[in-house]
N, C-alpha and C positions, 0 to 999 in steps of 0.2 A: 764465373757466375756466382759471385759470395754474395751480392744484396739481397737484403730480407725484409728492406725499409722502402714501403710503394708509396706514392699519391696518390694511383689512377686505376689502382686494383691492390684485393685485399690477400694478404700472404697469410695464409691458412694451413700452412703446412705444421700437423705438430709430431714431431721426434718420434715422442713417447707412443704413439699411436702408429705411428710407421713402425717401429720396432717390434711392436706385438704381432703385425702383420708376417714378421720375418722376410724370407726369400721367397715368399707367396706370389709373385710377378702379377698375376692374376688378379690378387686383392689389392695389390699394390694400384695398379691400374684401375679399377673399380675404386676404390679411397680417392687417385687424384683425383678421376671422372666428377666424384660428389664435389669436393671442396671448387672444384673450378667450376660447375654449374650454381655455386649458393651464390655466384658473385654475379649480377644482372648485366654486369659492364663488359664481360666475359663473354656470357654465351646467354638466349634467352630459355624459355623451358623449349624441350624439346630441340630446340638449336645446336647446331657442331656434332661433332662425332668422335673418340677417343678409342683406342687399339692398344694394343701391346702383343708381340710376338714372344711364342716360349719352345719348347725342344718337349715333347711328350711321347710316349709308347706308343707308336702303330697297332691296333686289337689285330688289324688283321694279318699284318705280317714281321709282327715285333720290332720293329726297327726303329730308329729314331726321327720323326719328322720334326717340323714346324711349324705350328699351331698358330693363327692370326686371330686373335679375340674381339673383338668388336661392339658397339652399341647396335642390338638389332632394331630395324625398321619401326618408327615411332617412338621411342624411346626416347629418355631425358636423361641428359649426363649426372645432373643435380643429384635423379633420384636413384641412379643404374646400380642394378645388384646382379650378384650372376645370374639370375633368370632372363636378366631381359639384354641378354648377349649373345651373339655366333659364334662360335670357332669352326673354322676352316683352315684345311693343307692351304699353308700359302703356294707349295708348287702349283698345285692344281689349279691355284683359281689364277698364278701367271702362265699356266699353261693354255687359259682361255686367249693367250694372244695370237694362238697358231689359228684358232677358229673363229676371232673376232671378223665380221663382216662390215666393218665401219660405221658412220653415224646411223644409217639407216637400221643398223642391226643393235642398237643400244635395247629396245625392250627386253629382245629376247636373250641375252648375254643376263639381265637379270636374275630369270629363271635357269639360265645355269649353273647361276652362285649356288643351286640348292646339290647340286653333283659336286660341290668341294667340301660341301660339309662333312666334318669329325665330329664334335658332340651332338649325340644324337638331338640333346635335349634343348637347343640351339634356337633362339627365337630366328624368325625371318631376317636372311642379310638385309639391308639397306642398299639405299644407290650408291651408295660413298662408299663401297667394299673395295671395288678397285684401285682407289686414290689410296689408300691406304695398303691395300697387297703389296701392290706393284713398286711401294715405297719400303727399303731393304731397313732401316731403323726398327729396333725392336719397342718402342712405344711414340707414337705420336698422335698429337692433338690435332683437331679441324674444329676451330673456334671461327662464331662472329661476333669478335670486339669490337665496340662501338666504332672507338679511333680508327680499330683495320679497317673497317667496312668503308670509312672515311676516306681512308688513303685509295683503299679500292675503287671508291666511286666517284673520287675526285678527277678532273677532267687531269691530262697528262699524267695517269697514276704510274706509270712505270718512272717515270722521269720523279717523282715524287719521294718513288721506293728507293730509290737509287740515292734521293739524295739524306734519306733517314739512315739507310742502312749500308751505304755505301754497297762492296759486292759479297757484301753475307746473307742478303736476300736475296730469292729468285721471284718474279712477275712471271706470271699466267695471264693472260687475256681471260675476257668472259666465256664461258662456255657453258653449255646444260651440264648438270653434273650427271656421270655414266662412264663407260669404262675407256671410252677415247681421254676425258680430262685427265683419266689416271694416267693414260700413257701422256699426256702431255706433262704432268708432273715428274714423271719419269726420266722424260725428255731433258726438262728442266734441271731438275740434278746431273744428269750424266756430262751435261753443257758446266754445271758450276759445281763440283763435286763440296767443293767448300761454304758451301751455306749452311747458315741455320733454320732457315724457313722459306716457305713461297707465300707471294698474296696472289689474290687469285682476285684478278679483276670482278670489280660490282659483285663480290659473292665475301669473302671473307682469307681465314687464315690457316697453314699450315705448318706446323711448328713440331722437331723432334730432340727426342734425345737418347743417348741408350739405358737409362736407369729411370725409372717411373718418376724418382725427384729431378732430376737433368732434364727430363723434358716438362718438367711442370716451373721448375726457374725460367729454362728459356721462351716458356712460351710468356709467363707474368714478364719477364725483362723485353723482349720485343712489343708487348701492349702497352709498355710504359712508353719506352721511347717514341711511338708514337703520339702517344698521348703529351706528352712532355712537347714532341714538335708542335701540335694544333694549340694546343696553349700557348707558346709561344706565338705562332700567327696570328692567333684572338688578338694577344695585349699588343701585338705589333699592327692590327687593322681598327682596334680602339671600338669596335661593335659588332655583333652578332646580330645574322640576317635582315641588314641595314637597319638594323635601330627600333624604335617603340615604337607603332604606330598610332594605339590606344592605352589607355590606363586600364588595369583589373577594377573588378569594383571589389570591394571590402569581403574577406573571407567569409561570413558569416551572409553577406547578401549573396553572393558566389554559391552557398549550399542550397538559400532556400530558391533562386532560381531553378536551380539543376531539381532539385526536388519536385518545382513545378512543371519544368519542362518534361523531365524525364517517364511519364506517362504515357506523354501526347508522342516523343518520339517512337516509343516503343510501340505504339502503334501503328504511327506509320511505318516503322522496318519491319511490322508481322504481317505485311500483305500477304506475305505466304506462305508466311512460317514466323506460328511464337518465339519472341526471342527474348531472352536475359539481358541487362544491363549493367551497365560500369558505369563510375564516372571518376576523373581526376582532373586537378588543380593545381598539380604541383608544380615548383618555381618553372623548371625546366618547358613543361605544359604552356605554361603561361608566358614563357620567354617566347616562341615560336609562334603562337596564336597572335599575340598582341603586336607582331612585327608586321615591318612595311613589306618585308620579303615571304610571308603567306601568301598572297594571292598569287607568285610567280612559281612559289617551290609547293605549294599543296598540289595542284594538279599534276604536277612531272613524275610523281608516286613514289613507291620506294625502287631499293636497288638491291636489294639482300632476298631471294627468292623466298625464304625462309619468312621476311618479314611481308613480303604481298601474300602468301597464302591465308596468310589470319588475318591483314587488313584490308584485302581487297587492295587494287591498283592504284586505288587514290580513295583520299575523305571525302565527304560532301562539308563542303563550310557553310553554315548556316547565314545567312544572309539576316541578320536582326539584331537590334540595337541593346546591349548590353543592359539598358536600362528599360525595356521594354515593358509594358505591364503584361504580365500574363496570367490575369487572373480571371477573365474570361477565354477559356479552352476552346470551344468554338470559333471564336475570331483566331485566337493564337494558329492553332488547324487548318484555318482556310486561310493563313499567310505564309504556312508551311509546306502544304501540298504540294504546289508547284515544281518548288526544287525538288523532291523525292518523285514525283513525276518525270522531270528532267533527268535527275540521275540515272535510272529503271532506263530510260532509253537511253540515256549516254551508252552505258552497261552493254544494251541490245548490240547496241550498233558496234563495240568493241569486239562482242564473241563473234557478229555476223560478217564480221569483216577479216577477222583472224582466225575463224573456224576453219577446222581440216576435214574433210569428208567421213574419217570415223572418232573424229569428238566428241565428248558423250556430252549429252544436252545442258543447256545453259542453267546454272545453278543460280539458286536466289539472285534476284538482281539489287535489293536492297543496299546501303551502305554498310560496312561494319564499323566505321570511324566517323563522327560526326564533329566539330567543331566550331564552338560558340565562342566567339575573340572577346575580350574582357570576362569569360565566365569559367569554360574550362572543355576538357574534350571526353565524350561517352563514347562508347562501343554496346556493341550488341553481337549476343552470338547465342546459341542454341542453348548454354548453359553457363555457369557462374564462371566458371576455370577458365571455359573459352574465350567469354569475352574479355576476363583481366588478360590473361597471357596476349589477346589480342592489342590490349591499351599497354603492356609494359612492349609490345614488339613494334608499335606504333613511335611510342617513347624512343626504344633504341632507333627507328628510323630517323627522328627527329636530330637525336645525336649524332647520327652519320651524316645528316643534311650539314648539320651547323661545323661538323669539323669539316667537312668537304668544302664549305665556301669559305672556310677561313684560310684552307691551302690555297685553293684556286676557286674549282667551280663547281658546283655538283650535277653529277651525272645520272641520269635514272635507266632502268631498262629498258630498251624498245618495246613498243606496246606488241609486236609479235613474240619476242621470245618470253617476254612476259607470260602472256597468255600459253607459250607452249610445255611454259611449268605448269600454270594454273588448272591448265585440261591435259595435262598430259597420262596416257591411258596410264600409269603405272599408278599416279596418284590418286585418279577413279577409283582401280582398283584397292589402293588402300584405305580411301573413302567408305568402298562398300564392304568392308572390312572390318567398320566396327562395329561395336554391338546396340542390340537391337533398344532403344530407347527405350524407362519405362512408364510406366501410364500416366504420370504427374512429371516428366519432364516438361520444363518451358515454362511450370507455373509458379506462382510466388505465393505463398500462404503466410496470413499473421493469425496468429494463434493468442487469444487472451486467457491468465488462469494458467501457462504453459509451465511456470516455475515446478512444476509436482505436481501427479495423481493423475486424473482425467487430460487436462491439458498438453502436461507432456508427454503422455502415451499417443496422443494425437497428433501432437509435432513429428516424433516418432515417427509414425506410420506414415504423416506424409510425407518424411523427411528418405524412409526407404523405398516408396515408390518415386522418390525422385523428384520432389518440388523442393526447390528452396525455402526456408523457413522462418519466420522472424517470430520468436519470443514474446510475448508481453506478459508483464506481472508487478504486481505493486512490492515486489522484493528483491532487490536488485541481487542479492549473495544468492538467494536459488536459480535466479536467470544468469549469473556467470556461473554455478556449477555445473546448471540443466547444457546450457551451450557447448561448453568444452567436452560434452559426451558425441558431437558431433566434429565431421572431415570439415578441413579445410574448402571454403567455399562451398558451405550448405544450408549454415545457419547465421543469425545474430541476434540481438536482441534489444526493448526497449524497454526500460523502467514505464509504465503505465497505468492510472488508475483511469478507471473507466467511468468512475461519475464525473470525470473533469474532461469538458468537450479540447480543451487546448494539450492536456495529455495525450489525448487516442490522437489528437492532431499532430504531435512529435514523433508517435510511433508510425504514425502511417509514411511521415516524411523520414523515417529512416527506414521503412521498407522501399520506397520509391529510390532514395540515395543507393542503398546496398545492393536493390534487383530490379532497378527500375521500372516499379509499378508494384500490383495485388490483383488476384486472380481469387484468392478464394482467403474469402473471411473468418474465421469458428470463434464465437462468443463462446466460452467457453467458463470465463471467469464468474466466480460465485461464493454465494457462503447459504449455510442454512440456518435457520430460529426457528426451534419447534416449541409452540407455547399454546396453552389453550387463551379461547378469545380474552379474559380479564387479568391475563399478565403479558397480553403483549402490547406494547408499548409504543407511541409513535415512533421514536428515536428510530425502536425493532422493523417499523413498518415501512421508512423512508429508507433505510439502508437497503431494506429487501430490491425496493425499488429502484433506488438509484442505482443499483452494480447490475442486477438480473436486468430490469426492464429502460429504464433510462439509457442506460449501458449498450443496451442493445440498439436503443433507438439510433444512440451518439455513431457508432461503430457503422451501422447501417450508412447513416446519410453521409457518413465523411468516405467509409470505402464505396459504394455506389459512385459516387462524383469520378473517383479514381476509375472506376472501371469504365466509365461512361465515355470518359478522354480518354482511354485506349480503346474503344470502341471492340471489344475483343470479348463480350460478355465477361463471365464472373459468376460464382458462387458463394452466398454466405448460410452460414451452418448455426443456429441456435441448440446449445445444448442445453435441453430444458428438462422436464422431469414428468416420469408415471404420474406424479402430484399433482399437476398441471389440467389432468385426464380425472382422475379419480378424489372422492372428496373422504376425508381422512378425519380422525381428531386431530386438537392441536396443532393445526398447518393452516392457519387464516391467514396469515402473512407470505409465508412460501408458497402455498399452494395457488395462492391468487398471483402476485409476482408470475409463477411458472405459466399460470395460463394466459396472462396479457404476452409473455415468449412468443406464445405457441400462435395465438391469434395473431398479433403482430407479421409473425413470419408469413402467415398465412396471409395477410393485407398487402406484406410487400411483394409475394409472389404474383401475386393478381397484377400490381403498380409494374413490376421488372422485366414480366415476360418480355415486352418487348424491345427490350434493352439484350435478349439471351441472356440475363442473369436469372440464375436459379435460388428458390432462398425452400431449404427444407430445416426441419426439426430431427434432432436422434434426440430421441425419450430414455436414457436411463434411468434403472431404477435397482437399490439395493448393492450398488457400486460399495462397499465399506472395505474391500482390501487395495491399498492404495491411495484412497481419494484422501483429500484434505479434508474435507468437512466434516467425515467424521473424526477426525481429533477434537475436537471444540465438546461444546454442550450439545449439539446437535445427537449425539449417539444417546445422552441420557433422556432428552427431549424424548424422541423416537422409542427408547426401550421403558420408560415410563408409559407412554402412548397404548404399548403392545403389553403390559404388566410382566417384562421378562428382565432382566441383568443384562447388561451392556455387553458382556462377555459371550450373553446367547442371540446376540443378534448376528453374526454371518450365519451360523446355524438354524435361525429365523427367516433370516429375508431367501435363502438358497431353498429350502422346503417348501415355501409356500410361494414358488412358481411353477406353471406348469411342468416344464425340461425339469424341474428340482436342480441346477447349475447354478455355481456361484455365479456372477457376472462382477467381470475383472475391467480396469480401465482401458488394454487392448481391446475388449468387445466391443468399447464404444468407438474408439478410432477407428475398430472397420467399420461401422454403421457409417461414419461421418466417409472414410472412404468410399464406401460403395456410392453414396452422395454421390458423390463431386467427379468420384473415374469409372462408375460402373452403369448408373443410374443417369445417364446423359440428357435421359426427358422425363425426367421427374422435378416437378417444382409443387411448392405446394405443400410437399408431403409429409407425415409423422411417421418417423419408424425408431418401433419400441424394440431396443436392445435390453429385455429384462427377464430373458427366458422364459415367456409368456404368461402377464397377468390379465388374465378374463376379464375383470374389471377394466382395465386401460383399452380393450380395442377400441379402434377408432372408429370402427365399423361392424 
């Protein structure tokens, strides 16, 4: 095993970094885990499972056992650090074969993985503990590579394996994974002591070696060869999934489609639960979609259990013509309906026929995989992470389809055993296992003015209760610095000026692309001119207008339409000002500006109610730590106005409210949050974050 030179997987392995880990077995194992999770062709997130066995001190009775390390339960090889591992006595948990009661007794063999535990500090074993025990190699791998999965779910796969690998592989049949497959792997080796690996029918791969690098060669050298066979039957069958059926349309019409479309679907998948969007394009995407063999191989679903838990059993393919106009949502809607109708019962009649008497109740019946041929394929799922991980495990199905009918034929799961992963109690219970959503999951917010101050304290805040977030600011270096303060798949951002209606139209069409759709709006963008009435100036007076109230207008009618085609209400937020309320020197331009805000909001909420869109106002006032606006002329304006020094206005404007409290631009993003996650029937309304000025009540 000396090659280091791949085509079909990436060799990652480096020296220097292995070296520092030393004779660590442990890290060493955790090190391969990451580098063979970064590779998608590999394994997908949360996909396969990785071990290594080591010799440790008994606490209780000093002695010398052997330690089984493991990925525990949920877990991603990508990201696995010791925390999220098991060690278990591997005697004990082979000693579970004296009291194993056969297939029927698989759940509760589960729960006794937790009586072989040795570190206390041990996440939850996994189903895959015993495939792994029961196997005597001190490190191996349980990958699903595209190609294996290939080989696996290719009709005659044993006869397939046989002729890749001659007799250095072993073949397992399909099975649920639980602690009988391990003794069938067991089985497997005892029969061929001489392999290097098993495939494991429709499921994927197992591959060892005795040095953490020995088993991460053989397993990348068994992915290739595979991968090197399907290549070879490609160029020797001269097309992939009988050929082209349709042509893509042009990448740039391809986005603004998916932009328009992706609203109207996201509303149809939230029948009964909000859901987040994906969309993708890529060649691979569009190779599958636009063949003559989609409409025979989409329905027969996937065959890697791993990959129907996130996409559901099969896609829904969209029945509609690549060129379709869909710029009336209401017709597009009432041509859509149907099939999501159809689906929803297809689904029914799936659980009500493969249901076992304690099956826990039928989950969303919605698609997670939708498919628009010459456009591109979305997902939806509860949250940003879910539904990508669900389009890249969609993707690897896809891969497994095309290298499976390039050996022979592709095979999918029976819709029983399918289903007996899908509902199987163990998975329930990992289901209800995780944690408790928080108030802003599901929704999508665009935030304008978000580059710094007000804005991005409110991104912020909705960005920790858990809404997706999309940026807008007319300066694109603060919206790449603002963004990269946030995780992967939470945020992104649009360069957008607000007085220009085809701006807020790009941004809106990359919150639609990124989270498929907008739930809640915050005008938040602004600037201020304090001037008494004979020095201010038209120029002064139309800027006011076009960013605060124009601005507002523009934001309003292009996200309302969005919300309207997700039929799922909506929230839009005017952050307007005390000024708006109260009449001031020198603020004829701002203060007027803030009050058409404030009225405005107040017009819309009357026009939206019955749409469930909510449109309120947060009124600050005296924001100066943070904001932008006071960097400008605005602070002289204002401390001219009050006959003090620029330097005494926080110590101004903090005194002369009631609370006497500075107000920070966190105050204002919970005002704007209480909106939208606390205040659920409030429309209409002003509420003054300014530690109370008597002058401003509304009432």
């Amino acid at each position: 095993m000396q090659v280091k030179t791949y085509k079909h997987v990436d060799y990652l392995w480096d020296d220097a970094h292995a070296a520092n880990l030393g004779d660590d077995q442990v890290q060493l194992f955790l090190y391969r885990s990451n580098i063979l999770g970064a590779d998608l062709r590999i394994t997908n997130y949360g996909g396969g499972n990785t071990s290594c066995k080591t010799i440790e001190r008994d606490p209780l009775t000093n002695a010398e056992v052997e330690v089984m390390w493991i990925k525990g339960s949920g877990g991603d090889i990508g990201t696995l650090t010791k925390a999220g591992i098991a060690g278990l006595y591997t005697e004990r948990l082979r000693d579970l074969k004296s009291v194993y009661g056969g297939l029927s007794d698989e759940d509760r063999m589960v729960g006794l993985f937790n009586h072989c535990i040795y570190d206390l500090k041990s996440k939850a074993p996994s189903i895959d503990t015993p495939l792994h025990g029961l196997l005597p190699f001190k490190h191996i791998d349980h990958l699903h590579p595209d190609a294996l999965i290939a080989v696996a779910a290719a009709k005659d796969s044993e006869k397939v394996t046989k002729e890749i690998w001659g007799d250095t592989m072993g073949w397992v049949p399909w099975q649920r994974p639980g602690f009988d497959l391990g003794l069938q792997l067991e089985k497997c080796l005892n029969k061929n002591p001489d392999i290097r690996g098993i495939v494991l029918g429709s499921h994927g791969l197992f591959t060892w070696g005795d040095t953490s690098y020995e088993c991460y060669l053989n397993s990348l050298e068994v992915i290739e060869m595979a991968s090197e066979y399907i290549d070879k039957k490609i160029k020797e069958n001269g097309s992939v999934f009988g050929g082209q059926k349709i042509e893509s349309l042009p990448k740039e019409e391809r986005s603004q489609k998916a932009a328009q479309l992706l609203p109207l679907l996201r509303g149809l998948c939230s029948s009964e639960n909000r859901m987040i969007g994906h969309f993708t394009d890529s060649d691979i995407v569009l190779e599958y979609i636009n063949s003559n063999d989609l409409e025979r191989l989409a329905p027969m679903g996937t065959s890697c259990p791993d990959h129907f838990l996130r996409t559901k059993i099969q896609p829904l393919v969209l029945d509609l013509d690549r060129k379709a106009d869909l710029s009336d949502s209401k017709e597009v809607l009432k041509s859509l309906a149907p099939a999501f109708t159809k689906y929803r019962q297809e689904y029914k009649e799936y659980y009500e026929s493969c249901k076992h008497d304690n099956s826990p109740a039928m989950r969303d019946p919605n698609p997670v995989i939708i498919i628009y041929p010459g456009v591109g394929m979305f997902s939806f799922a509860k949250n940003k992470q879910t539904t990508r991980v669900a389009s890249e495990f969609y993707i690897n199905a896809i891969n497994v389809m095309r290298g499976a009918e390039a050996i022979t034929e592709y095979t999918s799961l029976p819709r029983q055993e399918a289903f007996d992963i899908e509902y199987w109690l163990l998975e329930e219970a990992k289901l209800q296992r995780m944690p408790k959503e928080k108030p802003l999951s599901r929704k999508v917010a665009i935030v304008t003015g978000a580059g710094g101050g007000i804005g991005k304290a409110i991104a912020d805040k909705l960005a920790e209760e858990g809404a997706n977030v999309v940026l807008t600011d007319i300066a694109e270096d603060r919206l790449k610095e603002a963004v990269e303060t946030y995780g992967r798949d939470t945020a992104s951002y649009a360069v957008c000026d607000v007085t220009d209606k085809n701006s807020i139209s790009d941004a809106f069409e990359k919150a639609c692309l990124d989270f498929g759709g907008v739930d809640i709006v915050v005008h938040s963008a602004g600037l201020a001119i304090s001037k008494p009435l004979e020095e201010t100036t038209e120029k002064d007076w139309d800027i006011l207008q076009d960013v605060l109230v124009k601005g507002q207008f523009e934001l309003a009618k292009q996200g309302v339409a969005i919300m309207r085609s997700q039929g799922l209400g909506g929230n839009f937020i005017s952050i307007a000002s005390k000024n708006g309320l109260v009449s001031g020197p020198n603020n004829v331009g701002y203060g007027t500006s803030k009050a058409a805000q404030q009225h405005m909001a107040r017009l819309l909420a009357a026009e939206l109610g019955k749409d469930k869109i909510r449109v309120n106002v947060v009124n600050p006032d005296g924001v100066i730590v943070g904001s932008k606006i006071w960097e400008g002329d605005w602070a002289e304006g204002r401390a001219k106005a009050y006959g003090i020094s620029v330097d005494e206005l926080p110590d101004h404007y903090a005194k002369r409210n009631l609370l006497n409290e500075i107000i920070y631009p966190e105050d204002i993003a919970n005002g704007v949050f209480a909106c939208v996650a606390i205040l659920d029937k409030t429309t209409g309304n002003i509420i003054n974050v300014d530690g109370g000025m008597a002058n401003a009540f509304v009432r």
